[in-house]
C-alpha positions, -999 to 999 in steps of 0.1 A, spaced: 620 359 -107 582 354 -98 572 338 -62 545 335 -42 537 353 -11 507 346 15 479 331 -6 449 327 3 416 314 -8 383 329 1 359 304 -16 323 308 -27 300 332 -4 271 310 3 240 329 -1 211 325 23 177 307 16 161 333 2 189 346 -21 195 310 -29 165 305 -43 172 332 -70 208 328 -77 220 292 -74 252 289 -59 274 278 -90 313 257 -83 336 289 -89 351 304 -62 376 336 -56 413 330 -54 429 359 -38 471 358 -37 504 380 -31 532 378 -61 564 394 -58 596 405 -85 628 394 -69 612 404 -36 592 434 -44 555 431 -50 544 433 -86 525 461 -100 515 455 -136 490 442 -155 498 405 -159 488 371 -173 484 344 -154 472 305 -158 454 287 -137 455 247 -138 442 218 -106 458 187 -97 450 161 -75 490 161 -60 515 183 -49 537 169 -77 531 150 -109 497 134 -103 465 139 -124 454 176 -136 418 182 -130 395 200 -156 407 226 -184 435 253 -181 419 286 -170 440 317 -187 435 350 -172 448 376 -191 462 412 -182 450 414 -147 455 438 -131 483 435 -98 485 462 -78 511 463 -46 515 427 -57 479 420 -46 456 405 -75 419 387 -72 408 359 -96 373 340 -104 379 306 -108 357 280 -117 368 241 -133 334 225 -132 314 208 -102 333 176 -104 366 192 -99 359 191 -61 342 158 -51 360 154 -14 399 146 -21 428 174 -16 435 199 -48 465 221 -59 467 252 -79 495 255 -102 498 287 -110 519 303 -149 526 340 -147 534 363 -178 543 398 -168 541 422 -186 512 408 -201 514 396 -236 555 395 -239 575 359 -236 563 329 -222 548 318 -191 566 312 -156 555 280 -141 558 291 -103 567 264 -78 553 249 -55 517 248 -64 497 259 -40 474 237 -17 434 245 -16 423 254 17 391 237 29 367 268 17 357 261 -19 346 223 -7 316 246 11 297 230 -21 312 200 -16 314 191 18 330 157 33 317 141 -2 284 154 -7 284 177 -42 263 193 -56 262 203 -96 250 235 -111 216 214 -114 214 217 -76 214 174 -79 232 160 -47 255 133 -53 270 117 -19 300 96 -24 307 84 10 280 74 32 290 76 71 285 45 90 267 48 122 277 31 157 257 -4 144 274 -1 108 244 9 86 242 32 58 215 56 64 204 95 74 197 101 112 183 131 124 195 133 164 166 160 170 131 138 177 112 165 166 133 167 132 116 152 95 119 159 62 92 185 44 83 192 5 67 221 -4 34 225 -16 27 221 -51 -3 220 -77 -6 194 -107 19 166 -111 47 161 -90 79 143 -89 78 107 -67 91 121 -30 110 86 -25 122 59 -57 130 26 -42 148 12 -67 170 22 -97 156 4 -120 144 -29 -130 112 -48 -125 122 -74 -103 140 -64 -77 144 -74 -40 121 -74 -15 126 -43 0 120 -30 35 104 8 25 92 21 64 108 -1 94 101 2 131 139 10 144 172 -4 139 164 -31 166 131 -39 149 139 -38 109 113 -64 100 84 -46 115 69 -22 91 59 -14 55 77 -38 30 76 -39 -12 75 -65 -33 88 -53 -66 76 -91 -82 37 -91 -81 37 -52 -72 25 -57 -35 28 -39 -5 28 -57 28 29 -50 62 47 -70 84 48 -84 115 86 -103 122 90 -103 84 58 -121 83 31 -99 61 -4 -96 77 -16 -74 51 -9 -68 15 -24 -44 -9 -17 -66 -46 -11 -31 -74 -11 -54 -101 -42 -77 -97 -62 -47 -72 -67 -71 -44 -68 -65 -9 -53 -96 20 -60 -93 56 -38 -121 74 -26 -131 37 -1 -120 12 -22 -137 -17 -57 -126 -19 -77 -143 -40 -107 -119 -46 -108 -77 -41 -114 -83 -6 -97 -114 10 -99 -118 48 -84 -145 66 -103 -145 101 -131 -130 116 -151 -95 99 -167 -74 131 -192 -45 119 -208 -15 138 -239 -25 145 -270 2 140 -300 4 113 -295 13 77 -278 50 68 -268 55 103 -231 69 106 -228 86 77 -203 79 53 -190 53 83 -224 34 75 -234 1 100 -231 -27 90 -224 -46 55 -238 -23 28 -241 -34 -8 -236 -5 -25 -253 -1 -62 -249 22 -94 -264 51 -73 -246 48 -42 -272 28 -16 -265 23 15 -290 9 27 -293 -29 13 -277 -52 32 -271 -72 63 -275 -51 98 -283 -52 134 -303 -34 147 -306 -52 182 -285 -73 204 -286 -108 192 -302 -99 164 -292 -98 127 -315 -83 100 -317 -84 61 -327 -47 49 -336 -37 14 -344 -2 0 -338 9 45 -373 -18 49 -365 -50 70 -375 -83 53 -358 -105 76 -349 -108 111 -327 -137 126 -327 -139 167 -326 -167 188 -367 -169 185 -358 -180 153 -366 -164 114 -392 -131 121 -410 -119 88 -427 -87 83 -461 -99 89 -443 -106 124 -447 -147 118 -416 -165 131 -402 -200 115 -381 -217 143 -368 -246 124 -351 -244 92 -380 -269 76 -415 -266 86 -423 -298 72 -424 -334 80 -420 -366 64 -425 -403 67 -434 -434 49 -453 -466 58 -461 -499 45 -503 -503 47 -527 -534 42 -558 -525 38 -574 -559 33 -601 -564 16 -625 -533 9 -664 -538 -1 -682 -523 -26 -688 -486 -19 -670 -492 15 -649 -462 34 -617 -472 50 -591 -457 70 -557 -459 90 -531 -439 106 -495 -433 104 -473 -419 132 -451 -392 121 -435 -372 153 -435 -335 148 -467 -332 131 -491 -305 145 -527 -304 141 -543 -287 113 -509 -290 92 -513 -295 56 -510 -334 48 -502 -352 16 -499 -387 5 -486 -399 -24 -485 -442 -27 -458 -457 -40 -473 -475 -63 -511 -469 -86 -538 -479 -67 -563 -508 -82 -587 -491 -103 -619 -481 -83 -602 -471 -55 -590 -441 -44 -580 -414 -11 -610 -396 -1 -585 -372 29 -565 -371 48 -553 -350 84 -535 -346 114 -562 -360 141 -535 -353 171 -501 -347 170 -478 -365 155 -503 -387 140 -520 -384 105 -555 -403 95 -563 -410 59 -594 -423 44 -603 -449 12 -633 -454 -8 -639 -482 -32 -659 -466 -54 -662 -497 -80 -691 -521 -84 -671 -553 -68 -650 -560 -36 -613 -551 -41 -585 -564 -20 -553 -540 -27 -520 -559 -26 -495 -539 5 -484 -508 -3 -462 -482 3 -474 -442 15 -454 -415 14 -469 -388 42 -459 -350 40 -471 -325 69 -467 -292 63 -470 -272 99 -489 -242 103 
């Protein structure tokens, strides 16, 4: 009669990083065990069967039968490879059932009893529910729930992170956020801390934004889809949408470098140096081709020829009703019209509302003091005319 002695299993040596690199560690391991002859230790080539089960009795056998034949058992002592797959150990409890045959190849096989319980050394692969395949693929099948119940990796050393190595060409995405699908969740992808979840970097898997948030609330959002940019909105509405105030370094044209002043409109060939700048405090300056054409300051608008327009309008306007009477033959009349804001030697036209009776007509007309405008008629026709009232329209054009 066959029985068991001391068994006991070594498990898979784990190789170091190095050696891991070249030789992946597969899911066999050794089984090493003691079998006896009606109490004396065996010493014969033998053949023995190997199958798992997830109970002590009955139950569920795991994977294939492994068959082993004429091994060789020596002072009763014999050492086995085994190996029933990666998902033969995922984390629950395992016995080994073990059939022996000895001699090898005559009669049938003796089921021995009890099967033997694995020791915790071949779940070195599989440790507390974390497997891994021959594809070196981690699978984790229970998750550990930390003090404030959520599911997640915590490193307790502050100086601890996760590194990839260095690679050249395409690579593999570091991180997927979702399974599948196109319209997923909004998901939180970088948060502050526990206590501060809805601070942070969030995706928006409909639309294809990104968005960080402030209390859930995004305050800037980077739109994949439509290539828009939203400062202090989640919508943008052109490439660049801010919502609130744009500050600039101020300096000329150029300066900076790559950092450039100001708001640079940059063209097919890069320039830099077309745009709005300032050069000065209180000042703000147009620029084209790195040459100032404008300069806004509170003196007002100053052009290269260093002339300065402190209004908006250099002109002004009015309109008055005039009578002139009657006007003799070859007579010269004249009247004024008040018009604030008018300087001396501005340009003046008038234009009447209405045609003038033929034979007369404006000989000129000026500013004779400001804020006052003179005009002259001539009746140059060969009779008195008396002009119904009429309408002027006066225009001065400051110097």
């Amino acid at each position: 009669m066959f029985k068991f002695g001391t068994v006991l299993i070594l498990g898979t040596v784990l190789l170091s990083a190095s050696a891991r690199a070249q030789t992946p560690v597969g899911s066999g391991f050794t089984y090493q065990g003691q079998l006896r002859s009606d109490d004396t230790p065996l010493d014969a080539d033998t053949d023995l069967q190997f199958t798992l089960w997830d109970a002590a009795t009955d139950g569920e056998q795991i994977g294939t039968l492994l068959q082993v034949d004429a091994l060789p058992v020596i002072d009763g002592q014999f050492t086995v490879e085994l190996d029933f797959g990666p998902s033969a150990f995922v984390g629950d409890a395992r016995w080994l059932e073990v059939s022996v045959r000895s001699p090898a190849g005559s009669g049938p096989f003796t089921t021995l009893d009890p099967r033997q319980p694995l020791t915790a050394t071949p779940y070195a692969l599989h440790t507390r529910g974390v497997r891994v395949d021959d594809a070196e693929n981690v699978e984790i099948n229970g998750v550990r729930l930390d003090s404030e119940g959520q599911r997640r990796v915590t490193f307790l050393d502050d100086e601890a992170g996760l590194s990839f190595p260095s690679s050249v060409g395409d690579n593999a995405p570091m991180i997927h956020m979702f399974a599948a699908g196109s319209s997923n969740a909004d998901r939180m992808v970088v948060a502050h801390s526990p206590g501060f979840s809805n601070w942070g970097l969030r995706y928006r898997d409909v639309g294809d934004v990104f968005e960080f948030v402030r209390v859930g609330v995004a305050v800037m959002a980077v739109d994949l889809f439509r290539q828009r940019v939203g400062i202090n909105t989640n919508a943008p509405e052109s490439a660049l949408h801010v919502a609130g105030g744009v500050r600039a370094r101020g300096g000329a044209p150029g300066g900076n470098g790559i950092f450039n002043n100001g708001y640079a409109f940059a063209g097919s060939n890069g320039d830099n140096d077309s745009g709005l700048f300032s050069v000065a405090d209180g000042e703000v300056s147009i620029f084209t081709d790195a040459q100032e054409r404008v300069r806004f300051s509170n003196a007002g608008m100053r052009f290269p020829d260093g002339s300065v327009q402190s209004t908006a309008y250099r002109g002004v306007r009015t309109s008055a009703l005039v009578d002139f009477g009657q006007i003799p033959r070859g007579a010269q009349v004249s009247q004024t019209v008040v018009i604030p804001g008018a300087a001396v030697n501005g340009s003046v036209s008038i234009s009447p509302s209405t045609n003038l009776p033929p034979g007369l007509g404006i000989l000129f007309a000026r500013v004779a003091s400001p804020g006052l405008v003179q005009y002259h008629l001539r009746n140059f026709g060969g009779s008195t005319i008396d002009p119904p009232p009429f309408t002027v329209h006066v225009t001065v054009i400051n110097p």
